[in-house]
C-alpha positions as CSV (number, residue, x, y, z in Angstrom):
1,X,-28.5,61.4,203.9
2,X,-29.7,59.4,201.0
3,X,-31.0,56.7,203.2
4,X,-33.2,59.2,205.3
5,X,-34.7,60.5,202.3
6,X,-35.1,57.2,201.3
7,X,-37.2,56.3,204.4
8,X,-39.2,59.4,204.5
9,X,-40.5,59.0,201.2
10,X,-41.5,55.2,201.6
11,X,-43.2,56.2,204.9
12,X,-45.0,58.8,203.0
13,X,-46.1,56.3,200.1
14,X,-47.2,53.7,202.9
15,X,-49.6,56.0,204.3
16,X,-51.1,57.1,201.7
17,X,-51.1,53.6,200.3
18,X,-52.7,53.0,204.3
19,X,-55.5,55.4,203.3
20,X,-56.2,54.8,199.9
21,X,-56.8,51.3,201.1
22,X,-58.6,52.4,204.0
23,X,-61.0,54.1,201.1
24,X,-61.2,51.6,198.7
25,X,-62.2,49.5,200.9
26,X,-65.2,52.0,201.9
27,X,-66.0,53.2,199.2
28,X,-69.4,52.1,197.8
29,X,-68.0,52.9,194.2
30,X,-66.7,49.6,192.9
31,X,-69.0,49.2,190.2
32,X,-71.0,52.1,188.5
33,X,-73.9,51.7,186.1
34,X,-72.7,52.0,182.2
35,X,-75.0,54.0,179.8
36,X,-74.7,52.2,176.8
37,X,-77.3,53.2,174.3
38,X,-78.7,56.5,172.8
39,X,-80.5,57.4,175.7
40,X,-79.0,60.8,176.8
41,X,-81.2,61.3,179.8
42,X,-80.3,59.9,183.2
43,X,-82.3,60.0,186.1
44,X,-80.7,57.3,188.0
45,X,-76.8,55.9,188.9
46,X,-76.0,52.7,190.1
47,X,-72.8,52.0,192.7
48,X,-72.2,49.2,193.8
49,X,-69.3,48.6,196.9
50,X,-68.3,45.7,199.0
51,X,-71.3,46.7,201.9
52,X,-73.3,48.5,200.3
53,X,-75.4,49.4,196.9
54,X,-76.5,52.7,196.9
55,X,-78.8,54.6,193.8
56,X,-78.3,58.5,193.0
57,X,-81.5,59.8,191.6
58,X,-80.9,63.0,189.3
59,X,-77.1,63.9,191.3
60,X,-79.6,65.2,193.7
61,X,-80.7,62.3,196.5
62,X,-78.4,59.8,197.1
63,X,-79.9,56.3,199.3
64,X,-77.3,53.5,200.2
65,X,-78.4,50.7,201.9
66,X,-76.0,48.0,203.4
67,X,-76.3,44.5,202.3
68,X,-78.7,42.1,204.5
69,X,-77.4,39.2,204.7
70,X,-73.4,38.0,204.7
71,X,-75.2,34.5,203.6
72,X,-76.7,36.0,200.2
73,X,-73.7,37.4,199.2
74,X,-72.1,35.9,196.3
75,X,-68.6,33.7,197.5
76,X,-66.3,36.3,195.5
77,X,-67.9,39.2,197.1
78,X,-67.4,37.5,200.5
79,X,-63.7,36.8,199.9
80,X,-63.0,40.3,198.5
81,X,-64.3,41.4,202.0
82,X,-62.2,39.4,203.9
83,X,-58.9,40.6,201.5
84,X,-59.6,44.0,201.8
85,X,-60.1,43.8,205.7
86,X,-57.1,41.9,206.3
87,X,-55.4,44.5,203.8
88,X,-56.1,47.3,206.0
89,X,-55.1,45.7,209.3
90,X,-51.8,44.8,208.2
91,X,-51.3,48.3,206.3
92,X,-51.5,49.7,209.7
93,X,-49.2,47.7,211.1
94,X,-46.9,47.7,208.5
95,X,-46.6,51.7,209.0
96,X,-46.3,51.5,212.2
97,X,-43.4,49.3,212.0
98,X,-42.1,52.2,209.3
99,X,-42.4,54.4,211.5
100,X,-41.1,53.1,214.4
101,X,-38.1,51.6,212.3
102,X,-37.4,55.1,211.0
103,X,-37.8,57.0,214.2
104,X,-35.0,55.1,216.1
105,X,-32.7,54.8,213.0
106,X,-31.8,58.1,213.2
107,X,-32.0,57.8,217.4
108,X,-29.4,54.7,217.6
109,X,-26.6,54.2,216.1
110,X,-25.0,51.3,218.5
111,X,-27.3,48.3,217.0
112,X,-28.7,48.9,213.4
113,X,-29.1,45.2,213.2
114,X,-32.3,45.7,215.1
115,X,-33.7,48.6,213.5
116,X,-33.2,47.2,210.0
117,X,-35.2,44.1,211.2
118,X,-38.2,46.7,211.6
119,X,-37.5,48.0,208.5
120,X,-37.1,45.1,206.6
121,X,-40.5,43.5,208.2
122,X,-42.5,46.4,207.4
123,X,-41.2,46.4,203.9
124,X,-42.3,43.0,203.2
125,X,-45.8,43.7,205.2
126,X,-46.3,46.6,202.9
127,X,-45.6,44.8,199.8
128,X,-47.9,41.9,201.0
129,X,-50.4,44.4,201.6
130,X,-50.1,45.7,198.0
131,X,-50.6,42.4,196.6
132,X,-54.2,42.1,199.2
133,X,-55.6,45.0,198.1
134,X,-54.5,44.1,193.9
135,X,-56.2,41.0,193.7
136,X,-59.7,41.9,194.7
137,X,-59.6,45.6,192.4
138,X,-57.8,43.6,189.7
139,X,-60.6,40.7,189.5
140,X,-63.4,42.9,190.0
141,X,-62.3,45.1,187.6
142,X,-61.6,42.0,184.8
143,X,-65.4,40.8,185.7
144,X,-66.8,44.0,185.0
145,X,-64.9,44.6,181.9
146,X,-66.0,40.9,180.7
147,X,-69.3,41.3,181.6
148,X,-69.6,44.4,179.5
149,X,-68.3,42.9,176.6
150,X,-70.6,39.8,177.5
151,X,-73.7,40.1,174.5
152,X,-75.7,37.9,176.9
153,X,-75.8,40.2,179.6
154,X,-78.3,42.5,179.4
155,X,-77.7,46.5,179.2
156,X,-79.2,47.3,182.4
157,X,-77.0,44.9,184.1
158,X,-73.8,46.3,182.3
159,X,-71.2,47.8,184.7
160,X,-68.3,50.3,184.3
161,X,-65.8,50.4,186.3
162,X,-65.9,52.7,189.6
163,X,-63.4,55.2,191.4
164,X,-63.3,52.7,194.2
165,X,-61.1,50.5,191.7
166,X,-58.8,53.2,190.6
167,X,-58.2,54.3,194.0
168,X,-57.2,50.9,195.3
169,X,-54.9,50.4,192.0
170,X,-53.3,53.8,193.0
171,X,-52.5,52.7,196.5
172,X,-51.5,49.3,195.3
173,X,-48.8,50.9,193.2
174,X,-47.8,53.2,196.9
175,X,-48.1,50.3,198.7
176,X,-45.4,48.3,196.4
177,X,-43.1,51.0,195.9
178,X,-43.0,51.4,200.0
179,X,-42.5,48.2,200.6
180,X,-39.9,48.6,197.7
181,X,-37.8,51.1,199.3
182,X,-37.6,49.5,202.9
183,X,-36.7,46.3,201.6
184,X,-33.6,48.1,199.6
185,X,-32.2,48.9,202.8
């Protein structure tokens, strides 16, 4: 019984590890304009995302606009791109390896040998895709906290960190606890 519950609950945190990542990934929210000095009145906020930069004039108008070129982006950006894609694939396969390793557990009893293969594989897939989706939020979020503590960067170009980055941390934490809990078995 303990083994079900088990299951159930790392199925659970794998999908919403799945969309989480599925949102960071999305999410034009990575890096949001910092308001440093005395100046109390805003009429503009910055986001910045992986495709797309997008200003908010006054909370009321919001314009995004995708990035031109994949040749002017800077190599980081680029790479974060590619992580965060290949973190989403193989979050959706790695749940539907859950659930198709939970579903027949409780079907077939004969052979668990081959159902805790499934189980095992998506285990370590989900904690590989944990590790994806951390190393992009994780380095982003160390540049933007170093370039805010940077005294040669200017103010304007000062950056706080952006809901895009907690969300991926959160499912990077559901991801690895998942992948956790299938591996256990």
């Amino acid at each position: 019984m303990a083994c079900c519950v088990l299951q159930i609950t790392g199925l659970i945190f794998g999908g919403i590890g799945m969309v989480g990542t599925l949102a960071a990934t999305v999410m034009p929210q990575w890096r949001v304009s910092a308001y440093i000095d005395g100046n109390i009145v805003v009429f503009e906020t910055i986001w910045e995302g992986l495709w797309m930069d997008c200003i908010s004039q006054l909370g009321i108008r919001l314009q995004c606009k995708f990035y031109d070129s994949i040749l002017a982006l800077p190599p980081p950006l680029e790479a974060f791109r590619a992580l965060m894609c290949i973190a989403v694939i193989l979050s959706i396969i790695s749940f539907l390896m859950a659930v198709v390793g939970v579903k027949y557990t409780h079907r077939t009893k004969e052979n668990p040998q081959d159902i805790s293969i499934f189980i095992l594989a998506a285990g370590v897939a989900f904690l590989l895709t944990g590790i994806l989706v951390l190393v992009p939020v994780s380095w982003t979020g160390g540049s933007i906290i170093h370039d805010f503590y940077d005294p040669e960067v200017p103010v304007p170009l000062k950056r706080e960190l952006g809901a895009a980055l907690y969300v991926g941390w959160m499912s990077t934490a559901l991801l690895i606890a998942a992948g956790a809990m299938y591996c256990s078995f």
